[in-house]
Every structure is written in C-alpha cells, then in structure tokens.
C-alpha atoms as a printed R data frame, in Angstrom:
    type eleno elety resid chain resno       x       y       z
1   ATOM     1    CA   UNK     A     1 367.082 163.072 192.057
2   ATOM     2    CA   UNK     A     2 363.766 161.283 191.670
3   ATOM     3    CA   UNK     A     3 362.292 159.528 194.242
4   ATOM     4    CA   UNK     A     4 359.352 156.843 193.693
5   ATOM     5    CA   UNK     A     5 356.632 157.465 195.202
6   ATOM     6    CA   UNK     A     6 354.318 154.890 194.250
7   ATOM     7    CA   UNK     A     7 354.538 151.427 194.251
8   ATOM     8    CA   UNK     A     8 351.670 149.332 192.395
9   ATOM     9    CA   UNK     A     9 351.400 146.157 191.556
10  ATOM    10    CA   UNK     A    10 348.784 144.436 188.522
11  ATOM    11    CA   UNK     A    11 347.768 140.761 187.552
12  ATOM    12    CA   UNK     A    12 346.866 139.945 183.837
13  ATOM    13    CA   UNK     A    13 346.777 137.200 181.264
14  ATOM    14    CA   UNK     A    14 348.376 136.374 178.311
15  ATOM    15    CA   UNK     A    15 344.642 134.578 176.970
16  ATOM    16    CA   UNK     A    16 345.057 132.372 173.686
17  ATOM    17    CA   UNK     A    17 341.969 129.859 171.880
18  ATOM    18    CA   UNK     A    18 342.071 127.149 169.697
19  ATOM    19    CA   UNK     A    19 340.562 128.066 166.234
20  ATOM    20    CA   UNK     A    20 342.785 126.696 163.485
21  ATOM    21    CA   UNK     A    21 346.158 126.930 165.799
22  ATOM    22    CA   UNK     A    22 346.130 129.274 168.415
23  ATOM    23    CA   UNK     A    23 345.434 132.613 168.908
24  ATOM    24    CA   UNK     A    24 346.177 135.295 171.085
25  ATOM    25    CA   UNK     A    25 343.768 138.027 172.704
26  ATOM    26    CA   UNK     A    26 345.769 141.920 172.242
27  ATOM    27    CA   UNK     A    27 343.928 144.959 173.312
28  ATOM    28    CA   UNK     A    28 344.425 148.307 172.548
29  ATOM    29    CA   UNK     A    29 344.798 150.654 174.796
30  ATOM    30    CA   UNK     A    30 343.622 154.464 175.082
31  ATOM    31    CA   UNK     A    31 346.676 155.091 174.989
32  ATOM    32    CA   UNK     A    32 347.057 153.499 171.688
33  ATOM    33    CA   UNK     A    33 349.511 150.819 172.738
34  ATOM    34    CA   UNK     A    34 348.528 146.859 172.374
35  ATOM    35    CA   UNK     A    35 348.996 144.846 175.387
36  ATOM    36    CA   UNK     A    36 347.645 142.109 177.528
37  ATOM    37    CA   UNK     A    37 344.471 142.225 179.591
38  ATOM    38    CA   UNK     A    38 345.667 143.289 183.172
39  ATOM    39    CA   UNK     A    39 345.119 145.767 185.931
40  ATOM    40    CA   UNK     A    40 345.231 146.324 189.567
41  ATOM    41    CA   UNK     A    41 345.091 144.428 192.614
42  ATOM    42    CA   UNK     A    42 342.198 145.619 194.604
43  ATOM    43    CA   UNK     A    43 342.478 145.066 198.244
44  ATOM    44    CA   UNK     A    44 342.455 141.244 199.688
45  ATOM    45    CA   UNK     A    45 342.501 139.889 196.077
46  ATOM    46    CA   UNK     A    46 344.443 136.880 195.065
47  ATOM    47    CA   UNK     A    47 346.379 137.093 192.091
48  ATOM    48    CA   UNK     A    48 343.900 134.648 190.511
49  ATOM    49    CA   UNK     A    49 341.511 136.300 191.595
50  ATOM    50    CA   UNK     A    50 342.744 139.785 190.034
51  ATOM    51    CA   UNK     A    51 343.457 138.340 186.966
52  ATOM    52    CA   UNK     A    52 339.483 136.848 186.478
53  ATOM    53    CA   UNK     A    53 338.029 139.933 187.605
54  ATOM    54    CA   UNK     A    54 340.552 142.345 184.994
55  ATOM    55    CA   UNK     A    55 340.172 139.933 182.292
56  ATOM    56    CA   UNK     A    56 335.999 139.676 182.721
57  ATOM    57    CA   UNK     A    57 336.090 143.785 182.900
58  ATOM    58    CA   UNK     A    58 338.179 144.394 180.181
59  ATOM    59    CA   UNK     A    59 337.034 141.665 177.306
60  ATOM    60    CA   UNK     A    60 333.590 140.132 178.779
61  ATOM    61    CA   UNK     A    61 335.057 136.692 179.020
62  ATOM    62    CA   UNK     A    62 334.704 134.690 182.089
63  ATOM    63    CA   UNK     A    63 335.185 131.331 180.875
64  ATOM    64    CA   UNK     A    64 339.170 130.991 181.207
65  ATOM    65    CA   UNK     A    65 341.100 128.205 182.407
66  ATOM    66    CA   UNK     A    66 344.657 129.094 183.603
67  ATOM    67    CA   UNK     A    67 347.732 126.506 182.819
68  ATOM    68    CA   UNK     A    68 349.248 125.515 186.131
69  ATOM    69    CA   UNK     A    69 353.169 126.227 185.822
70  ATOM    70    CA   UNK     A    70 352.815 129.674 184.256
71  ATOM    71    CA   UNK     A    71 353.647 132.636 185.821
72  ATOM    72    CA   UNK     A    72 355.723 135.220 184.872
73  ATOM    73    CA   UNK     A    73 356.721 138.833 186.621
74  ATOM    74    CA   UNK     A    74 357.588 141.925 184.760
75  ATOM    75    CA   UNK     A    75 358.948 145.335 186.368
76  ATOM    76    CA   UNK     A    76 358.924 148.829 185.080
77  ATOM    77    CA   UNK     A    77 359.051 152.337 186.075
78  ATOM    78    CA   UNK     A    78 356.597 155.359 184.580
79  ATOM    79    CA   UNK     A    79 356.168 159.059 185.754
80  ATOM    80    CA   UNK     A    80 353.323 160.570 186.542
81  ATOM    81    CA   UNK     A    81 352.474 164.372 187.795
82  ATOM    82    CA   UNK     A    82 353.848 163.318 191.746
83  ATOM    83    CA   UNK     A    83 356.600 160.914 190.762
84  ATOM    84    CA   UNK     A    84 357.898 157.879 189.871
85  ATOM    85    CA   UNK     A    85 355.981 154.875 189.942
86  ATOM    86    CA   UNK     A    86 357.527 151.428 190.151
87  ATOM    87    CA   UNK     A    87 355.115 148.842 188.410
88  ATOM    88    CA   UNK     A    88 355.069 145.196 189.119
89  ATOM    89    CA   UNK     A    89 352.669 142.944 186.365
90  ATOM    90    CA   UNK     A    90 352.118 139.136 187.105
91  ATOM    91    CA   UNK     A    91 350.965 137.448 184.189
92  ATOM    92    CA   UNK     A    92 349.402 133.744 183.727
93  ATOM    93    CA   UNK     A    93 348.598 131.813 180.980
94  ATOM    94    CA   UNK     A    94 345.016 131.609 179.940
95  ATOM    95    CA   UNK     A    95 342.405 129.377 177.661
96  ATOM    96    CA   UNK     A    96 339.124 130.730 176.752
97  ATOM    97    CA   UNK     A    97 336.703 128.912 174.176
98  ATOM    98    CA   UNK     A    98 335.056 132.124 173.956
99  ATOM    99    CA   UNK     A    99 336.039 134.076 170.347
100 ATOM   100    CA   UNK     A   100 333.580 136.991 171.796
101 ATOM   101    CA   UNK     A   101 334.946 139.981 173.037
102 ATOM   102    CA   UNK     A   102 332.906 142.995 174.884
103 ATOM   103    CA   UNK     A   103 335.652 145.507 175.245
104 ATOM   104    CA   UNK     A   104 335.569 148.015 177.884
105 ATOM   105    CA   UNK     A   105 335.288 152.043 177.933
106 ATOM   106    CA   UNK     A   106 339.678 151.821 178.725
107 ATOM   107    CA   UNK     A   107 340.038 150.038 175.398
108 ATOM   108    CA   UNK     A   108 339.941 151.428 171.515
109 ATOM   109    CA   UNK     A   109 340.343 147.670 170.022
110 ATOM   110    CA   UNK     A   110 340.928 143.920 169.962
111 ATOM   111    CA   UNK     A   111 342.348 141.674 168.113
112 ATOM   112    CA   UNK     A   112 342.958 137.519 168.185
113 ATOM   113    CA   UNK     A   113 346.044 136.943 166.500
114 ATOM   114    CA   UNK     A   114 348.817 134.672 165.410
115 ATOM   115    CA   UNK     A   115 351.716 134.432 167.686
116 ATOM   116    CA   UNK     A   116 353.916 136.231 164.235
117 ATOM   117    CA   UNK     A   117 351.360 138.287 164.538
118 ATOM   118    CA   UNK     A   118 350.754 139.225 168.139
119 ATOM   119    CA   UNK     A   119 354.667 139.623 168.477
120 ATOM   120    CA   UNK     A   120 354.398 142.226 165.500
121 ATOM   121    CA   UNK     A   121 351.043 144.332 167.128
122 ATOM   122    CA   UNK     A   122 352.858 144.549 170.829
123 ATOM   123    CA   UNK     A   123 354.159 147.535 171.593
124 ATOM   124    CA   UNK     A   124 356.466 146.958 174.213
125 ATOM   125    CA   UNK     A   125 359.659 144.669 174.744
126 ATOM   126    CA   UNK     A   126 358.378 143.007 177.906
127 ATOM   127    CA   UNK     A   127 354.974 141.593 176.516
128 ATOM   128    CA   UNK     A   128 357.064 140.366 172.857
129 ATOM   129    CA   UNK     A   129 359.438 138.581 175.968
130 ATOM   130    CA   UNK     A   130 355.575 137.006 177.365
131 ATOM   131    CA   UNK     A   131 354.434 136.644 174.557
132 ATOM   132    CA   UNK     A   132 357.771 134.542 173.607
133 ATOM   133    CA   UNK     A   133 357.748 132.302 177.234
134 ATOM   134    CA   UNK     A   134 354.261 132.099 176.722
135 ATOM   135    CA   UNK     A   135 354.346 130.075 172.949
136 ATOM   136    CA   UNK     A   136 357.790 128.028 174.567
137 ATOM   137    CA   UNK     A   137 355.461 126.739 177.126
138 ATOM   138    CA   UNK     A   138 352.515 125.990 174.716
139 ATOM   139    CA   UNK     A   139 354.326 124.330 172.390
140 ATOM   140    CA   UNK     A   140 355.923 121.782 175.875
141 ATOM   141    CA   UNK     A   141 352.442 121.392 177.417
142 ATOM   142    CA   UNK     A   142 350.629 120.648 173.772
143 ATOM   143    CA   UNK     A   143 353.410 118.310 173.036
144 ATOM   144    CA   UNK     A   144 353.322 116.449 175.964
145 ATOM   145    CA   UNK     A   145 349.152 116.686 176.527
146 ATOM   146    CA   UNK     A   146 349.229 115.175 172.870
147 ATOM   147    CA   UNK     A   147 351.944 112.383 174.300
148 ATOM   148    CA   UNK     A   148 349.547 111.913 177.493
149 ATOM   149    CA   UNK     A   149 346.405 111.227 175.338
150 ATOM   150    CA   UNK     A   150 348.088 108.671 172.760
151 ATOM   151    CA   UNK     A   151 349.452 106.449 175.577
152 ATOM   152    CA   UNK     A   152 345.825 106.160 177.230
C-alpha cells in the first residue's frame, strides 16, 4: 500500500506575446521535460503573487499582465525517496511584451512558440490540455476585445 505523504501545491503561467500571432513561453526542464513556468507556494503567498515571483525567477520577466477569467487546476501524483506526493498546479493566463528571457540555474532551455508548436514540444498530457483551454480562451477574449474596440 502506498501512502502519500506529501501534499504540495504550485502556481504558474501559461505566458504568450504578440509578435506576428502569438506565442507561447516553454521551458525546459533539468529534467529534460518542457513545461510551463511554475513552482511553489511559499508561505502567506497569494496565488498571484506565487505566480509573479516563479515566473520573474525562472525567465527574468516581470512585466506580465494576467487575463481575468483564467484559471485552471491540474492534479498529479509523483514518488519520491519517502513517498507519494500529491501535486496540485494552478495556472493563469499571462501577457508579457517582453521577448527576453534570463533563464534560471533549474532550466536547460526556452523556447517562444506557436501554439502547433508548443502542443508538439510539451511533454505531458495536462499542459497539451492548458495549453488547449488556454488558445480556446484567446481566441474568445481577442474576438470579442477586437468587437469592443470597433464599436467605440
């Protein structure tokens, strides 16, 4: 029988820019996966506030904005040496005008993609799944931003 002994949760964000459509921020991991920017919640940290702080540490980039309506949960288990670990991951949905990326000493890469492409260059189900919401919600909030600005 295995018994969890952890419980942990992370913020991160899915971070896209406007260059000639959108793009979407992937890191690489030492592990040699490609994810989102995310990491722990240190103690009395708001989500927000989590997610600024990982995203700044990991990539150098402070200026983000974060779309109100956005936020999406993800769950997963991993082992380590003591036990299971049961992993909960809130992500938001981030702008940056900022193309410039200082990666950390936890990261082998980056890359701003294409959402064919980012969907290709994840590694795991879950983050294609964000990574999927994420361009849905885009496509609604560009859509209706464009419809906004036209009737002004």
């Amino acid at each position: 029988m295995t018994i969890i002994v952890f419980k942990e949760k992370s913020v991160g964000a899915i971070l896209f820019r406007r260059s000639k459509g959108i793009e979407f921020l992937l890191l690489q991991y030492g592990a040699g996966h490609w994810d989102f920017p995310k990491g722990g919640v240190e103690e009395g940290e708001t989500e927000h506030g989590t997610m600024r702080r990982e995203v700044f540490e990991e990539t150098g980039i402070k200026d983000i904005s974060v779309l109100v309506g956005f936020r999406e949960q993800i769950n997963y288990f991993y082992k380590r040496t003591e036990g299971l670990v049961s992993k909960e991951v809130i992500f938001f949905l981030a702008e940056t005008r900022s193309k410039t990326v200082k990666l950390s000493f936890e990261h082998n890469d980056f890359r701003w993609l294409s959402y064919s492409e980012a969907y290709k260059t994840l590694t795991f189900e879950n983050s294609k799944r964000l990574l999927k919401k994420s361009d849905t919600f885009l496509k609604k909030y560009v859509s209706l931003k464009d419809f906004v600005n036209e009737m002004m």
